[in-house]
C-alpha positions as CSV (number, residue, x, y, z in Angstrom):
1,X,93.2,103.2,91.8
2,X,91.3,100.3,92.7
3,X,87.8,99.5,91.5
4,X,84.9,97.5,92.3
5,X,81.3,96.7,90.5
6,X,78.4,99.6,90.9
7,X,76.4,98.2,93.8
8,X,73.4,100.0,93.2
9,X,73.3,98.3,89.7
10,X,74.5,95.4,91.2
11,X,71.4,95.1,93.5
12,X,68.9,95.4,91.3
13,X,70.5,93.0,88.5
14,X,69.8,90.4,91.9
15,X,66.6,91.4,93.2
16,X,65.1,91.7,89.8
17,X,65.3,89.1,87.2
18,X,64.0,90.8,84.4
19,X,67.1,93.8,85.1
20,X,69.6,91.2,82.5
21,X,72.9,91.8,81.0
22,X,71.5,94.2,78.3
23,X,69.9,96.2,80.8
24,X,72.8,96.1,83.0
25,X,75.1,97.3,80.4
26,X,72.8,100.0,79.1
27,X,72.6,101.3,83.2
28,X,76.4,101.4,83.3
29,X,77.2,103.0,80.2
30,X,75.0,106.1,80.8
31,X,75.8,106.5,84.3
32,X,79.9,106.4,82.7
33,X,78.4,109.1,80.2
34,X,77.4,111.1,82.5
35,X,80.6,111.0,84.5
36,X,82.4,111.4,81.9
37,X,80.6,114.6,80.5
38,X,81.1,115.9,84.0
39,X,84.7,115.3,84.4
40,X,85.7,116.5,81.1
41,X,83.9,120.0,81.5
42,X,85.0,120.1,84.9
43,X,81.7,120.3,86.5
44,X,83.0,117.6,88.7
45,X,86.2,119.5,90.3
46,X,83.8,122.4,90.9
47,X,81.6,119.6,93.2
48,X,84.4,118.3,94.8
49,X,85.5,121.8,96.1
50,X,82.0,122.4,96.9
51,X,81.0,120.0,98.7
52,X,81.4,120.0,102.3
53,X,84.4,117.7,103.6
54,X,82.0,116.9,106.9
55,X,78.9,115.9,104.1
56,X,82.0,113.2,102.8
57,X,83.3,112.6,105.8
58,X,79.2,111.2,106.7
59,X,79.3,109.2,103.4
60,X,82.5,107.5,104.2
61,X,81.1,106.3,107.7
62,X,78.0,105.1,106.4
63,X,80.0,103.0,103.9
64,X,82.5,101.6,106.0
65,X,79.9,101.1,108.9
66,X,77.5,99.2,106.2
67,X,80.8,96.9,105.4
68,X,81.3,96.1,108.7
69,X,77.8,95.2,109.4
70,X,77.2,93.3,106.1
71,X,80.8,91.3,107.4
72,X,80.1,90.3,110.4
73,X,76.3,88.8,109.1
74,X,78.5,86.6,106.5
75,X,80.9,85.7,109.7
76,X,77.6,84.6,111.9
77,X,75.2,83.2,109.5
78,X,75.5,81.0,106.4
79,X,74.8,83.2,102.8
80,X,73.5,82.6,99.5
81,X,75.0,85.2,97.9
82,X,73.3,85.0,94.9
83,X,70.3,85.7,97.0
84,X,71.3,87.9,98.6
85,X,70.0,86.4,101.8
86,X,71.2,84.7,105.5
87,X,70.7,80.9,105.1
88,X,71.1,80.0,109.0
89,X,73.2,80.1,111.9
90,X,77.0,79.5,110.8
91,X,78.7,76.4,112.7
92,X,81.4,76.7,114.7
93,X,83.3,74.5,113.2
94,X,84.0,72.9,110.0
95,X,85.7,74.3,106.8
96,X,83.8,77.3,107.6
97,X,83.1,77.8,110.7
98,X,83.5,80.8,113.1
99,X,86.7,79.3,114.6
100,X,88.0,80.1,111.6
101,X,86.6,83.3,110.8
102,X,87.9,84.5,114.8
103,X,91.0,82.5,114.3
104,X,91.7,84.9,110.7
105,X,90.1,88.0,112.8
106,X,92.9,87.8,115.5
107,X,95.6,86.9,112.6
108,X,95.0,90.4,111.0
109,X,94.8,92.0,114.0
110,X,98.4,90.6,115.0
111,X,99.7,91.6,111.8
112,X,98.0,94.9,110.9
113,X,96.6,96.0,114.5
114,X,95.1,99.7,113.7
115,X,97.1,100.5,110.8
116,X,99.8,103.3,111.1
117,X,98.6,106.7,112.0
118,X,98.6,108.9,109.3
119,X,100.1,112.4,110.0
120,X,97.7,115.5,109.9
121,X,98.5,119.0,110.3
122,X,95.6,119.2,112.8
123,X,97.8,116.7,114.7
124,X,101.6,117.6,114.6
125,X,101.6,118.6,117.9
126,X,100.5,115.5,119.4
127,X,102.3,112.9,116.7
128,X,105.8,114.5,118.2
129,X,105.4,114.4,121.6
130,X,103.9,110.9,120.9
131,X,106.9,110.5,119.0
132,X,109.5,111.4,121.8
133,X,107.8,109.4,124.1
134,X,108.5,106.5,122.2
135,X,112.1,107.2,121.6
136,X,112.4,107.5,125.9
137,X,110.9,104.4,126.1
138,X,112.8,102.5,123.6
139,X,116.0,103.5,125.2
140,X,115.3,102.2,128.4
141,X,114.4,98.3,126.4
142,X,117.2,96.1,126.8
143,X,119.1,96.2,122.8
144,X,118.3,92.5,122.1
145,X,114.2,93.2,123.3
146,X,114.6,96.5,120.9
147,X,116.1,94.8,118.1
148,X,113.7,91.8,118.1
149,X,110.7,94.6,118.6
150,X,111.8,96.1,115.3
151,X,111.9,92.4,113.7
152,X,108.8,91.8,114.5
153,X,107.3,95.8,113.3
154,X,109.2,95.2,109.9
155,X,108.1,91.1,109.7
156,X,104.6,92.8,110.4
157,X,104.9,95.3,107.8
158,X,106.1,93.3,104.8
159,X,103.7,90.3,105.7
160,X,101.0,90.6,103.1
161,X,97.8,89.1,106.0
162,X,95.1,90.0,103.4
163,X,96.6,87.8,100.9
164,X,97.5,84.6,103.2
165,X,93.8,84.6,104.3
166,X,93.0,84.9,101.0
167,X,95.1,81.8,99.8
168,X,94.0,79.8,102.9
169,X,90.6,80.8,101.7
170,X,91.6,78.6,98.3
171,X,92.9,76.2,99.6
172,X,90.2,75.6,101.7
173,X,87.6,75.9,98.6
174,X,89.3,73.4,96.6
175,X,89.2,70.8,100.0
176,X,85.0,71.6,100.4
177,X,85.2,70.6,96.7
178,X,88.0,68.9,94.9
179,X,85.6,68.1,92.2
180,X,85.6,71.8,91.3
181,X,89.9,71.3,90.1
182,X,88.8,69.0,87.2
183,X,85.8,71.1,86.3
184,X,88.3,74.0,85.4
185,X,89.0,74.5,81.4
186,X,91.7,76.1,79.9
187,X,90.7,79.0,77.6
188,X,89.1,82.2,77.6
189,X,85.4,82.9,77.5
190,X,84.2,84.2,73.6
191,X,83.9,88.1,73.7
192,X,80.6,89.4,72.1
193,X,79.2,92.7,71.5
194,X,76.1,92.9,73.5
195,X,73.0,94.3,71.7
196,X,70.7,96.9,73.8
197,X,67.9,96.9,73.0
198,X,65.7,100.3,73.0
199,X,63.9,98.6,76.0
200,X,66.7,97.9,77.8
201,X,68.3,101.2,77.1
202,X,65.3,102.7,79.2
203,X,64.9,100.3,81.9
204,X,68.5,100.5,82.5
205,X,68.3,103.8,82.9
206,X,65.2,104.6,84.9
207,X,66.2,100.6,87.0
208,X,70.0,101.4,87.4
209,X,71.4,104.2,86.4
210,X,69.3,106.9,88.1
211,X,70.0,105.2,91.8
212,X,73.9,104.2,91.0
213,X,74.4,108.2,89.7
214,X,74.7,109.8,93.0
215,X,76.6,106.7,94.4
216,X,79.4,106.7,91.5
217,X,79.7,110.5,91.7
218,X,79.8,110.9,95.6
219,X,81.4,107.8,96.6
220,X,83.5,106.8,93.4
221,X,84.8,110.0,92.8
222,X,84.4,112.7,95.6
223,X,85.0,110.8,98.5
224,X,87.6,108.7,96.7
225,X,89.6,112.1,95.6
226,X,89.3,113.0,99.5
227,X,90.3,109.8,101.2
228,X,92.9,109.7,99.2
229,X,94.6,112.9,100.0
230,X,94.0,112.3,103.6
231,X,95.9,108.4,102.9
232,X,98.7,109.9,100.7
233,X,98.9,113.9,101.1
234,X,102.1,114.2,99.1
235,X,100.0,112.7,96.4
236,X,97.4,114.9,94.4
237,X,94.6,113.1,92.6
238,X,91.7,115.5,90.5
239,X,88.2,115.0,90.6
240,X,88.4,115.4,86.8
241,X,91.3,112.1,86.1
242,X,88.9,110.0,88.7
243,X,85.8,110.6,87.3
244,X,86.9,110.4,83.3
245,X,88.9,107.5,84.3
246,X,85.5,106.0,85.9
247,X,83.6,106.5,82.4
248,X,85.9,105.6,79.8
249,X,86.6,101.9,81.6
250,X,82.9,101.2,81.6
251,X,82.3,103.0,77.8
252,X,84.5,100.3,76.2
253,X,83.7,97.5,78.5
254,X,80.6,97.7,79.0
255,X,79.6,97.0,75.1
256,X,81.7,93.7,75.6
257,X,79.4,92.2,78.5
258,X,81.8,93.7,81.0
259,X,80.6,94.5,84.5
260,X,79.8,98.2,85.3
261,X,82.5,99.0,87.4
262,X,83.7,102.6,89.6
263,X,86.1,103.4,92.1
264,X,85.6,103.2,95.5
265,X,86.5,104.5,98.7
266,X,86.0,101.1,100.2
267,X,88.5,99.7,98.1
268,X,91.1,101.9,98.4
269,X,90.7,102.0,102.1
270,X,90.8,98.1,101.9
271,X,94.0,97.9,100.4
272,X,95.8,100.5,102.4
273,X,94.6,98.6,105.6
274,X,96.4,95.6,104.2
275,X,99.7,97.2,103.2
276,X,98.7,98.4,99.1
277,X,100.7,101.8,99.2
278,X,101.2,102.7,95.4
279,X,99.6,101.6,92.2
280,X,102.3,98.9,91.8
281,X,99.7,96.5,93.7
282,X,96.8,97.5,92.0
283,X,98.7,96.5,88.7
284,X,99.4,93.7,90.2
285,X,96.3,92.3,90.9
286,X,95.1,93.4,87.6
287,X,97.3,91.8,86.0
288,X,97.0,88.2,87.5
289,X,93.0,88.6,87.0
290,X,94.3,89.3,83.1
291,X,96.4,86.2,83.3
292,X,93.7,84.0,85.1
293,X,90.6,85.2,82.8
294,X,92.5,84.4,79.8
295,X,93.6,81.1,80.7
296,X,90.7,79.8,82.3
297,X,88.1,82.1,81.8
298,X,84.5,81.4,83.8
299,X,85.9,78.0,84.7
300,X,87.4,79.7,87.5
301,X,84.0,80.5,89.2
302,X,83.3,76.8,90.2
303,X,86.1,77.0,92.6
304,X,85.6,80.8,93.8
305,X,82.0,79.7,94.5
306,X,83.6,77.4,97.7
307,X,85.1,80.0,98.9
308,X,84.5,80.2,102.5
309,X,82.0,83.2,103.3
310,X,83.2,83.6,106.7
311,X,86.9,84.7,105.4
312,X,85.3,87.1,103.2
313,X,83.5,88.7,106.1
314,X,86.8,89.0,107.6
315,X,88.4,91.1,105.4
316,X,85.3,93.1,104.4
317,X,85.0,93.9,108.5
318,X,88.6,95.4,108.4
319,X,88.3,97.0,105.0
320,X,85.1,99.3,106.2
321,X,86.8,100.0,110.1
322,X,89.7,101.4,108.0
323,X,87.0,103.2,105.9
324,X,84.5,104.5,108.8
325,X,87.9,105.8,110.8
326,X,88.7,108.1,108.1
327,X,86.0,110.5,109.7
328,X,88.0,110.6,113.0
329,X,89.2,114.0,111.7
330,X,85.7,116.3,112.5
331,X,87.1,118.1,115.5
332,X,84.3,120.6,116.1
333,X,80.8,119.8,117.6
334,X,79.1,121.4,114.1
335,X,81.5,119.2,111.8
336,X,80.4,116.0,114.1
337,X,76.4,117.2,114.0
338,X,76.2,117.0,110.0
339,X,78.5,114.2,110.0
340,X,76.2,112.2,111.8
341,X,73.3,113.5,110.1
342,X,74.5,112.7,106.9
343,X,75.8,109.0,108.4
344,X,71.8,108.4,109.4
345,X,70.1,109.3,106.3
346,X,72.5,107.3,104.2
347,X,72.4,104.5,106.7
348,X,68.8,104.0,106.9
349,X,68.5,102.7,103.1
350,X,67.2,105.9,101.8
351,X,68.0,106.5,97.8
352,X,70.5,108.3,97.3
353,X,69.1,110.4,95.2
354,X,66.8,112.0,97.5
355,X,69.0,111.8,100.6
356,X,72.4,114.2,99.0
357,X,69.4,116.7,98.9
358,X,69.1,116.2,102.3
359,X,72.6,116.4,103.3
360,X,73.5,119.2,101.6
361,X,70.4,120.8,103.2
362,X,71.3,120.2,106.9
363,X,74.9,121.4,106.5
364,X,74.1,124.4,105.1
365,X,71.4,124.9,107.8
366,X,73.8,124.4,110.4
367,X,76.1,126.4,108.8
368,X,73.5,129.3,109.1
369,X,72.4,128.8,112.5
370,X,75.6,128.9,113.4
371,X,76.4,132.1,112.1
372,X,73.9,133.6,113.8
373,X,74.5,132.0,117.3
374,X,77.9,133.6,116.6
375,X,76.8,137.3,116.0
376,X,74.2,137.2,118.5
């Protein structure tokens, strides 16, 4: 399962430069304790079957929409990202410029177009008659336009687009600065056991963990468990597995300077857009950040920092359409209303502590009035 750092503790470790790597510890390891305690109790499968698929199905395309936005401001406009903040218009040209971006846009596109349909009981009907539709028209091709047609659908599949951006994106950081190559040091970064102090225990839990909370448990764990049953439905994952397996990382890690990490629906829908289809690849890429931190440890960074902003837009764009589409299942006119709903309220920055309230509230409101248009 993939993962990615908490954002909400992320944030305010930017905005806020008193929130420091004590504090940031302390905030992940009690939001982890308190995943942890859930899932082991099993609190947490009780919320997952609970709560309403159209109340995660809102939460999913607020996440994915956010992505997209927040990509295609890093493919117009120049970023400090350690602000946080738009430096400028981006220039067309140049190591990069939008050309690029557009030129890596249209590259995935070729490659991955919309991603493969994935089949839905909802949708059987429709997915055979689409299916025998294609058959009739393939026999009417001419064999050598068929067979090359299924060259280029298997060349499409096994081409890995994410990572060839991501190695042009290298390639062209280490060209913007080839100074950064002899800056690198071979060697791992010491390993200390952070000390929290009783100040930073409370700040990191008041600061960090009390607005990450409802993001780790709705989005790292619910909305994980249900994208990924709608991405691999022979495949059954428990609310319980996700959410211990999102406390212990951060319990041991986090006491080591480690960054408070979850999973995340983003993620996963990320790396099913660009071809990830079992754990093998998330190994993988584990494994070569293993490889990469122990050789050259933080050294590394002075050549990630030139990586050009642009291509990461790109592939945070596609990663939150592939997110945002997995709400293209709420059929009915009530499922679309608290979908939306929730989508608002979770778009418009509100915390999201005081906006689940919220959501929960309006679907069960519909839900009543609903009823009663029925009997009446």
């Amino acid at each position: 399962m993939p993962v990615q750092p908490m954002k909400s503790i992320a944030a305010v470790a930017i905005s806020n430069k008193s929130f420091g790597v004590p504090e940031i510890m302390a905030a992940g390891i009690i939001t982890s304790g308190v995943a942890v305690v859930l899932g082991v109790t099993g609190l947490m499968e009780l919320a997952y079957w609970l709560i309403p698929l159209s109340v995660v199905r809102g939460i999913q395309l607020a996440q994915g929409l956010n992505f997209a936005m927040t990509a295609v401001k890093y493919i117009r406009k120049e970023q400090d990202l350690g602000k946080g903040k738009s430096t400028g218009q981006r220039p067309w040209t140049g190591l990069d410029g939008l050309i690029l971006a557009i030129v890596a846009c249209c590259f995935i596109v070729l490659v991955n177009g919309a991603g493969k349909e994935i089949q839905r009981q909802n949708q059987h009907e429709r997915n055979e008659q689409q299916s025998e539709d294609e058959t009739h028209n393939e026999a009417n091709l001419n064999p050598t336009v068929r067979r090359s047609k299924k060259f280029l659908e298997k060349l499409a599949d096994a081409m890995p687009s994410a990572v060839i951006v991501f190695l042009l994106g290298l390639i062209l950081a280490v060209i913007r600065k080839p100074s950064a190559v002899k800056e690198l040091r071979a060697g791992p970064e010491t390993i200390r056991v952070v000390h929290i102090s009783r100040h930073a225990w409370r700040d990191g839990f008041i600061k960090g963990a009390i607005p990450q909370l409802p993001l780790t448990l709705l989005n790292s764990v619910i909305a994980v468990c249900k994208l990924s049953k709608d991405l691999f439905p022979e495949k059954q994952v428990r609310a319980t597995s996700v959410s211990v397996t999102v406390g212990l990382m951060n319990l041991i890690g986090c006491w080591f300077g480690s960054m408070p990490c979850c999973h995340g629906a983003g993620g996963l829908a990320g790396q099913y857009k660009f071809g990830g289809r079992s754990g093998g690849c998330v190994a993988a890429l584990g494994a070569l950040k293993l490889v990469l931190g122990l050789v050259l440890g933080g050294s590394m960074l002075r050549v990630l920092v030139e990586f050009p902003v642009g291509l990461l837009g790109v592939l945070l764009l596609f990663a939150g359409v592939e997110l945002a589409m997995a709400a293209r299942d709420m059929s009915t006119k009530q499922e679309a209303f608290v979908m939306l709903v929730v989508t608002s309220v979770s778009l418009v920055g509100s915390s999201a502590a005081l906006g689940f309230p919220e959501k929960i509230n309006t679907n069960v409101t519909v839900h009543i009035n609903f009823d009663n248009n029925r009997k009446k």
